[in-house]
VOGU-3710 file (C-alpha; in Angstrom, 3 decimals, decimal comma):
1> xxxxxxxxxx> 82,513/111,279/77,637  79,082/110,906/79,224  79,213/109,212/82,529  83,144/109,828/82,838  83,947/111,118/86,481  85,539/114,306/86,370  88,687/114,516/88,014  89,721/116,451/91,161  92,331/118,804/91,167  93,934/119,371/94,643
11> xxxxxxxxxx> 94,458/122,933/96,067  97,582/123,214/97,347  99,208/126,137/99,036  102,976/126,524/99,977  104,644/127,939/103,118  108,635/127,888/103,936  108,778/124,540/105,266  105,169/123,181/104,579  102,749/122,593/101,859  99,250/122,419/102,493
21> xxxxxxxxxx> 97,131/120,108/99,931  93,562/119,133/99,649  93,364/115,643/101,178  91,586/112,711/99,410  91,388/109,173/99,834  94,877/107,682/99,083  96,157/109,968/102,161  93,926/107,522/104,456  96,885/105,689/105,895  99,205/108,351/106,737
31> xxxxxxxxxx> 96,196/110,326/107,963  95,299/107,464/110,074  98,493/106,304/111,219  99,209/110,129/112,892  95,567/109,907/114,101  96,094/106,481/116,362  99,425/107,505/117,548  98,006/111,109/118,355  94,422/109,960/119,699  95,051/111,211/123,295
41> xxxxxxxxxx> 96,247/114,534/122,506  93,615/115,399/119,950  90,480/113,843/120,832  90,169/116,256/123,716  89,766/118,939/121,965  87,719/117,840/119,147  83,421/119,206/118,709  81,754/116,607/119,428  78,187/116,850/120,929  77,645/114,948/124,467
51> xxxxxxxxxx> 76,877/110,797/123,792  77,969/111,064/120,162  80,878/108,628/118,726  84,279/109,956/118,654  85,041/110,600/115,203  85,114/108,319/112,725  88,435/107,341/111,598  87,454/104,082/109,138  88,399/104,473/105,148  85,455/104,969/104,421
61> xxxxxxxxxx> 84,461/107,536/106,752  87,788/109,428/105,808  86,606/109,525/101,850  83,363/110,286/102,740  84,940/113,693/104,278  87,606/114,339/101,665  84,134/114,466/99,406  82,239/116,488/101,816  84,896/118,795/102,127  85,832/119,080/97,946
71> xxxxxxxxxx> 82,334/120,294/97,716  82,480/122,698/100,604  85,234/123,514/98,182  83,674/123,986/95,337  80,920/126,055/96,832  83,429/128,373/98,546  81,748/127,509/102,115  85,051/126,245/103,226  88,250/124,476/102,765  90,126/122,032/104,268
81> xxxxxxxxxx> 94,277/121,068/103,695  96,436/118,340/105,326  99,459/120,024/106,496  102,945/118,283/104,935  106,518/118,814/105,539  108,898/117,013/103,494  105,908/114,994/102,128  104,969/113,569/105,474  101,194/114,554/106,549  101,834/115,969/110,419
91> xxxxxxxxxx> 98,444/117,140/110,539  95,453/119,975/109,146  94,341/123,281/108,985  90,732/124,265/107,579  89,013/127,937/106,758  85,478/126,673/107,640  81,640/128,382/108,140  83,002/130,585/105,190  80,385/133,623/105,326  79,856/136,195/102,636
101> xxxxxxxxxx> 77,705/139,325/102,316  77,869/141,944/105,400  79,690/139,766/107,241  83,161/138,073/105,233  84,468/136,057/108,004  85,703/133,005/108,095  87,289/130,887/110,882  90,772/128,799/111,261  90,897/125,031/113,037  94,018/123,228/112,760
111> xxxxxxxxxx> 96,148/120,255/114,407  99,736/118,941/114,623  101,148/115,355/115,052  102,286/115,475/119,008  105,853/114,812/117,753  106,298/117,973/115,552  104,642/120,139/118,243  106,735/123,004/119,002  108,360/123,332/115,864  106,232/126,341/114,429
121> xxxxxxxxxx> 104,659/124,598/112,183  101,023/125,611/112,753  101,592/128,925/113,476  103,053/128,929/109,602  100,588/126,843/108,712  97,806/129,326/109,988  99,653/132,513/107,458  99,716/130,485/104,821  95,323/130,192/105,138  95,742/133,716/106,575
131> xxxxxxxxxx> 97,066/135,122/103,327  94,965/132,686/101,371  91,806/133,928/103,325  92,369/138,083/102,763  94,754/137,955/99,567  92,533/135,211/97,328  89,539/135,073/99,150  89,053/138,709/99,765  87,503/138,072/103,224  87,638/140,942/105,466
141> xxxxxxxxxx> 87,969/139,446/109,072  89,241/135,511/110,154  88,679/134,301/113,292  89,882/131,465/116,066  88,165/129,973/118,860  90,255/127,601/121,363  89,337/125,714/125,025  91,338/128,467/127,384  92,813/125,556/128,733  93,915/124,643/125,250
151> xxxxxxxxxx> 97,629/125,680/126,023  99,565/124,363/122,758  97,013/125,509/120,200  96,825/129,608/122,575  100,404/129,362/121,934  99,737/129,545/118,124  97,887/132,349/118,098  99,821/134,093/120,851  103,511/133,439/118,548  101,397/135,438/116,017
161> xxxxxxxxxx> 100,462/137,937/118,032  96,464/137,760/117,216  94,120/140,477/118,985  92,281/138,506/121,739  88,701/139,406/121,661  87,538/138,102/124,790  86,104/134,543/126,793  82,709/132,997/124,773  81,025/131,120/127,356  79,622/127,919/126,453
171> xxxxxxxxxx> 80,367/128,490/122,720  80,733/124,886/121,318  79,850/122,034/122,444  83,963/119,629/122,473  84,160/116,343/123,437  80,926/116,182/124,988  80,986/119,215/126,914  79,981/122,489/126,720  82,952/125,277/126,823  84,164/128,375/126,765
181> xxxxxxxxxx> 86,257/129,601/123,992  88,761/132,198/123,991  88,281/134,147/120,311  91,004/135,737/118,402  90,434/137,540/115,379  92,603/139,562/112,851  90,800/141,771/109,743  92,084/142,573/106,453  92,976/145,916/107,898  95,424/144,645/109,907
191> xxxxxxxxxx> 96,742/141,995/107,852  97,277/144,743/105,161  99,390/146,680/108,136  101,212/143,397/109,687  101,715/141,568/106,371  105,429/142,443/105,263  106,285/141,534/109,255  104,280/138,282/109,192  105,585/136,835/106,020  109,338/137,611/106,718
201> xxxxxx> 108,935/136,069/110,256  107,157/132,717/109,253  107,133/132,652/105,243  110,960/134,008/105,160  110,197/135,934/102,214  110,736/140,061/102,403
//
């Protein structure tokens, strides 16, 4: 039918004891409910350039995101999941700045609801996008940046045992300030050589 809106299809993915999902607008008030209660703990780590507003967090704003981020979809520039265990959103995970050609890299962000911290959950979360980026995507190298002083999201990375490339100084601008990042990286190479490990540690499948 002329005019009718096409419907979106969410992307979902599925670890052991998470599925990730495409957010869109009717998961505004569990989104937002995790965001006030978590403000402090993730705010200080979010890019954000100096003098700007923190981000948005109105239902609008949130829709306006879930759009952005469908098309980034679509496009294959990026994608973006809310993280769910036992159909409660406890946070998000994205494979953004998607680049093809040469290069083939992508790069992981993610966050978890202070109260499931310490549970492993983004550390599974991050395989599930990991085999998503090499095994669907074909990309040949993923990479994440974090604050050195970033302790709970290096402890990610460190529980699956990521090569650490080094200290980027000044390399995004996060809450305001300029700073360093400490860059971790894995290629399809060694995913291909790590993989059966990897998935029977945090996927428990063999």
């Amino acid at each position: 039918m002329i005019g009718r809106v096409a419907r979106v299809v969410p992307l979902e993915l599925n670890g052991w004891r998470i599925r990730l999902r495409t957010l869109t607008e009717e998961d505004y008030e569990a989104w937002y409910a995790v965001r006030q209660r978590c403000r402090d703990w993730l705010v200080p780590w979010e890019p954000r350039p100096s003098g700007a507003p923190a981000t948005p967090e109105d239902r609008l704003s949130f829709a306006a995101r879930c759009g952005a981020r469908e098309r980034e979809r679509q496009l294959g520039g990026g994608f973006g999941f809310g993280l769910f265990m036992e159909g409660e959103l406890v946070g998000e995970i994205t494979l953004s700045s998607i680049q093809r050609g040469p290069f083939q890299n992508g790069f992981i962000g993610y966050w978890v609801d202070r109260a499931q911290a310490g549970m492993g959950l983004a550390p599974e979360a991050v395989v599930v996008v990991l085999r998503f980026a090499f095994e669907e995507l074909r990309l040949h190298r993923v990479e994440i940046a974090i604050v050195p002083r970033n302790s709970p999201s290096r402890r990610v990375v460190e529980k699956l045992d990521l090569r650490e490339e080094g200290v980027a100084q000044r390399f995004l601008e996060i809450d305001g300030r300029w700073e360093d990042h400490v860059r971790y990286a894995i290629t399809a190479e060694e995913w291909a050589e790590r993989r059966q490990e990897i998935l029977r540690v945090w996927l428990r499948k063999s």
